[in-house]
ChimeraX commands (.cxc) that place a marker at each C-alpha (Angstrom):
marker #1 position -34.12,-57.28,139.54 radius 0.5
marker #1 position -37.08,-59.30,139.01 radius 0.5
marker #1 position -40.49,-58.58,140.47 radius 0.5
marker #1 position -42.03,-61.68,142.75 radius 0.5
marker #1 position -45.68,-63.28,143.12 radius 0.5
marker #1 position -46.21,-62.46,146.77 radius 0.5
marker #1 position -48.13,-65.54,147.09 radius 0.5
marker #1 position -45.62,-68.14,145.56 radius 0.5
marker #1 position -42.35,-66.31,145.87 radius 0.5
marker #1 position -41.30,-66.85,142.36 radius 0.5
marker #1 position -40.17,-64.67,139.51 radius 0.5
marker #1 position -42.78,-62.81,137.06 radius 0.5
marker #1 position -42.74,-62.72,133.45 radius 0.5
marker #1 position -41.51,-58.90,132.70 radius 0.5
marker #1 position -44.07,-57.14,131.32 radius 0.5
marker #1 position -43.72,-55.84,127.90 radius 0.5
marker #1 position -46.15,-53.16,126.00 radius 0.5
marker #1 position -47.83,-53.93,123.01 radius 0.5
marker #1 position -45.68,-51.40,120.94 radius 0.5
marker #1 position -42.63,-53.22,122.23 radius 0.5
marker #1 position -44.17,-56.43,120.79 radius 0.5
marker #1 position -45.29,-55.02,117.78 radius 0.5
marker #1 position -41.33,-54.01,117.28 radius 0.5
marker #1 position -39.85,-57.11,117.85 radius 0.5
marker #1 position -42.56,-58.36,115.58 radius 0.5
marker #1 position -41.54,-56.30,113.39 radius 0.5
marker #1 position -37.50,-56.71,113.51 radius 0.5
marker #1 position -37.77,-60.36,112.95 radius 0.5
marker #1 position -40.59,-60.28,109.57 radius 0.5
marker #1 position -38.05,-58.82,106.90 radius 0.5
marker #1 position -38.66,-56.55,103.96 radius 0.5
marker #1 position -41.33,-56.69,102.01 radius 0.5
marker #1 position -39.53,-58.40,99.09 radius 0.5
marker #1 position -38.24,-61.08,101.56 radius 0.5
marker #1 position -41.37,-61.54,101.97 radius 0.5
marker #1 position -42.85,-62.42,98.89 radius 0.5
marker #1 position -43.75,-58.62,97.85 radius 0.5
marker #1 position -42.36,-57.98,94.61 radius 0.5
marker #1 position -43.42,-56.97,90.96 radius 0.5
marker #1 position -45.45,-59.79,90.44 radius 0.5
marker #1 position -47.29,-59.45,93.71 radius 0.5
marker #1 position -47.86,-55.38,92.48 radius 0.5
marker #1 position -48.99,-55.96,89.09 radius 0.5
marker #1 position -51.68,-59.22,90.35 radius 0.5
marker #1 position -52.52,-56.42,93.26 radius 0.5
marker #1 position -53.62,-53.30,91.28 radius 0.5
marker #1 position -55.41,-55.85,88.43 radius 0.5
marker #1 position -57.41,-57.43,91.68 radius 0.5
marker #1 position -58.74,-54.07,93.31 radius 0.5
marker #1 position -59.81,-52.66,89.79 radius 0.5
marker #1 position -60.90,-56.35,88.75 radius 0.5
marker #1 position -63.30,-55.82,92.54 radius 0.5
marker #1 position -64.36,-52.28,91.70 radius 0.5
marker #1 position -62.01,-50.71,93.92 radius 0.5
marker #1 position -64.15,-51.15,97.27 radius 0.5
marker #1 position -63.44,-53.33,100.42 radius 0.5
marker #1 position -65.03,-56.47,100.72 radius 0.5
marker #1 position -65.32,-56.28,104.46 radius 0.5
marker #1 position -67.29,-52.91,104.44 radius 0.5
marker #1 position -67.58,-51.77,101.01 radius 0.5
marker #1 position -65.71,-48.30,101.67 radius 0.5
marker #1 position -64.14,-46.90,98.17 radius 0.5
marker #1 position -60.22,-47.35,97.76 radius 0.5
marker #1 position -57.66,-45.94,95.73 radius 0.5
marker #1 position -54.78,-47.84,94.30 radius 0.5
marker #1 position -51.65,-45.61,95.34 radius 0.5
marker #1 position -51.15,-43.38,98.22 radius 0.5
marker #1 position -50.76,-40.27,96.56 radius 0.5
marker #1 position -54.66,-40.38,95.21 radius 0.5
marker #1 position -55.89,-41.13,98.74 radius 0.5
marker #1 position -58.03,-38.97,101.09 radius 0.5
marker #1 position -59.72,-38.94,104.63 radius 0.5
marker #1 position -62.69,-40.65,103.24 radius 0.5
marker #1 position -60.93,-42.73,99.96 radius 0.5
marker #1 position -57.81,-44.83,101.69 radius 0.5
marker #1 position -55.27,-46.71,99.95 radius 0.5
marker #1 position -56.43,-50.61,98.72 radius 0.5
marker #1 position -54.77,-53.08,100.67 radius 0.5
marker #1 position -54.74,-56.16,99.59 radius 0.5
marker #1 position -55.01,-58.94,101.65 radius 0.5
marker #1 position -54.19,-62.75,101.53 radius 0.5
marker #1 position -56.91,-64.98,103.44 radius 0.5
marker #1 position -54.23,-67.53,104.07 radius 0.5
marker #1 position -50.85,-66.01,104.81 radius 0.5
marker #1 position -47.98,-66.25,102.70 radius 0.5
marker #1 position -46.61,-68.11,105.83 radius 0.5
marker #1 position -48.78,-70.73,105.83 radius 0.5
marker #1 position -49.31,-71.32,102.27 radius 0.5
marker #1 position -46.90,-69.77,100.41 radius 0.5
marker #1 position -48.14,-71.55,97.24 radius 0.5
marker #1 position -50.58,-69.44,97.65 radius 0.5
marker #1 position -49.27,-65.93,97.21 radius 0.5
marker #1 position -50.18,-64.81,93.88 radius 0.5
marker #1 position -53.44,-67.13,93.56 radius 0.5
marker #1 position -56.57,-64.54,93.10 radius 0.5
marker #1 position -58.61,-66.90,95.16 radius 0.5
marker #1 position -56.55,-66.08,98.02 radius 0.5
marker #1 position -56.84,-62.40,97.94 radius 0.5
marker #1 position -59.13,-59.93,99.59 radius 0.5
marker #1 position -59.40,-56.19,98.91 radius 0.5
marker #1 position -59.44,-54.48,102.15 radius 0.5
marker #1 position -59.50,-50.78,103.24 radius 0.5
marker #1 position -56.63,-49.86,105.72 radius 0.5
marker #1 position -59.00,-49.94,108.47 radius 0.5
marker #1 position -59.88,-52.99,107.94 radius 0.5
marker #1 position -56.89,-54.92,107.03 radius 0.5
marker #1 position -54.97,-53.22,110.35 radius 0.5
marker #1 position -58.15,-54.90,112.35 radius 0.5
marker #1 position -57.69,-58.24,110.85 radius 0.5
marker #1 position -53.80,-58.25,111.05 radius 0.5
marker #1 position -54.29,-57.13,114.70 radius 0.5
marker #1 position -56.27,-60.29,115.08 radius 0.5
marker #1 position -55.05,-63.01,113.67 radius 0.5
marker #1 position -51.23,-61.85,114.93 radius 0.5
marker #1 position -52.42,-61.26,118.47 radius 0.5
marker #1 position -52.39,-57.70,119.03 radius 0.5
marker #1 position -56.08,-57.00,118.88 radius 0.5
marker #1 position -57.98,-55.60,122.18 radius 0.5
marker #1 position -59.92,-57.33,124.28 radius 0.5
marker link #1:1,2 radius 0.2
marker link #1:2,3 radius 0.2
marker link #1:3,4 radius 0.2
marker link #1:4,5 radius 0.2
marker link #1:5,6 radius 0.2
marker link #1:6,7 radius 0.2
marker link #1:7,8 radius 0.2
marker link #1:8,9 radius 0.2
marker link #1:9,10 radius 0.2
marker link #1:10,11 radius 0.2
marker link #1:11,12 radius 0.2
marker link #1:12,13 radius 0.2
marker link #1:13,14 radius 0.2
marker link #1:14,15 radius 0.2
marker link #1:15,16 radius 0.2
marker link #1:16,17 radius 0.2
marker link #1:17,18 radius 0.2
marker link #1:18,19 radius 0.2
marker link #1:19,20 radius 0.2
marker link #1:20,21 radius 0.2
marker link #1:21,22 radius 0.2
marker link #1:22,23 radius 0.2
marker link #1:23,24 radius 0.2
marker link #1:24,25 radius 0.2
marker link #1:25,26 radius 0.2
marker link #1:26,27 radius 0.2
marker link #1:27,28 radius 0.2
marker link #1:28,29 radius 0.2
marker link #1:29,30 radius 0.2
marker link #1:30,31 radius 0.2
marker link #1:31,32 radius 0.2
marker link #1:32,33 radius 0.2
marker link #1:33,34 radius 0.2
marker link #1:34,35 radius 0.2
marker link #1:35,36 radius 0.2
marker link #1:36,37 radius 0.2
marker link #1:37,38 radius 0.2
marker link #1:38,39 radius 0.2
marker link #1:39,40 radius 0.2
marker link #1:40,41 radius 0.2
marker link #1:41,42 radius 0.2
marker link #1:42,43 radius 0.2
marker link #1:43,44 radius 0.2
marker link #1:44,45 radius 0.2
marker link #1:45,46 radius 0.2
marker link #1:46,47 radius 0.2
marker link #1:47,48 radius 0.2
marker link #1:48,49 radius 0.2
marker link #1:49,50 radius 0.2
marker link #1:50,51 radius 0.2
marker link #1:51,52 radius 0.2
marker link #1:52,53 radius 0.2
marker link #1:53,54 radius 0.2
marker link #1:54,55 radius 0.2
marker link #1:55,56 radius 0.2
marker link #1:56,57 radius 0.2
marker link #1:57,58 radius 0.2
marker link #1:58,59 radius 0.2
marker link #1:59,60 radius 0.2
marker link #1:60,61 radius 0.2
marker link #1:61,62 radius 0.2
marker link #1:62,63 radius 0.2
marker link #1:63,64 radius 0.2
marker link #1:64,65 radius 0.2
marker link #1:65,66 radius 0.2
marker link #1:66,67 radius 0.2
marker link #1:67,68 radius 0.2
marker link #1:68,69 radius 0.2
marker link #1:69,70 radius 0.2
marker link #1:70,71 radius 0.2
marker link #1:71,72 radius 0.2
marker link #1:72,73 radius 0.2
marker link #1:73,74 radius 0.2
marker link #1:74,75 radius 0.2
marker link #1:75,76 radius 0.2
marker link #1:76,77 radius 0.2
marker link #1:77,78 radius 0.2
marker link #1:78,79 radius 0.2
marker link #1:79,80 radius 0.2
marker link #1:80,81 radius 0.2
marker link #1:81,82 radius 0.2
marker link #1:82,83 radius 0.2
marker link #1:83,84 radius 0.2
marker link #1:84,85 radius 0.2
marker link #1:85,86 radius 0.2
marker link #1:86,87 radius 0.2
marker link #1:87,88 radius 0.2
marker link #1:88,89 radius 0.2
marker link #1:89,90 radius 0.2
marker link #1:90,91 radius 0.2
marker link #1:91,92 radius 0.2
marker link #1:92,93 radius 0.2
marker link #1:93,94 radius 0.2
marker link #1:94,95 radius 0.2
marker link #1:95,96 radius 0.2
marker link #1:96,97 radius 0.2
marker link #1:97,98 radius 0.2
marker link #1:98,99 radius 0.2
marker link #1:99,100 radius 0.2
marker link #1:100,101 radius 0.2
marker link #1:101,102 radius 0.2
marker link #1:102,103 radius 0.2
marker link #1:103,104 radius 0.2
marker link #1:104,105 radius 0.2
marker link #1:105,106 radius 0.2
marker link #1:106,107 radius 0.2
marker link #1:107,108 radius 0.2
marker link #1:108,109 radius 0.2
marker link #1:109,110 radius 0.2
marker link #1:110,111 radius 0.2
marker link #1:111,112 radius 0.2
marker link #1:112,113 radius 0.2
marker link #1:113,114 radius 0.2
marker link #1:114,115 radius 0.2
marker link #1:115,116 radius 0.2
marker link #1:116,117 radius 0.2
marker link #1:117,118 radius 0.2
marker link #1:118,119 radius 0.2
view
């Protein structure tokens, strides 16, 4: 049953939660190989964050390269492409491209720029 504007009598979008978006987001991206994510992409990764000194450009917080070195104040290195993959795909493995990003970070920006930031 849909839910109607009082005023004008007609049906209202259904409301839908931001985790509910953030699946469907997620059910329609593919795997990280599909998308561009494989051994080439790992080796140009690791050679960028040691090749930056292992710290995140946004706010200089140390990282580590694999999750099993990580801890509450060292997090993983993510790195990060200024202009997606989806956009410029000719971009993916261009150094120029890349950021080095701390999880924090990165989640803040991807929040952002695929809508699911606050306020």
């Amino acid at each position: 049953m849909a839910i109607l504007d009082t005023r004008t009598g007609k049906a209202l979008a259904p409301v839908v939660s931001e985790q509910d978006r953030k699946r469907r987001h997620d059910e329609t991206r593919g795997s990280a190989r599909q998308r561009g994510y494989d051994r080439d992409w790992e080796k140009l990764r690791d050679a960028v964050v040691i090749e930056r000194g292992c710290r995140c450009e946004a706010c200089g917080t140390i990282v580590v390269l694999r999750k099993r070195e990580a801890t509450a104040t060292t997090p993983v290195a993510e790195v990060d492409h200024v202009e997606s993959i989806i956009d410029r795909p000719d971009l993916r493995l261009e150094r120029s491209n890349l950021r080095v990003l701390c999880k924090p970070c990165h989640s803040g920006r991807t929040a952002r720029d695929q809508g699911f930031a606050r306020g």
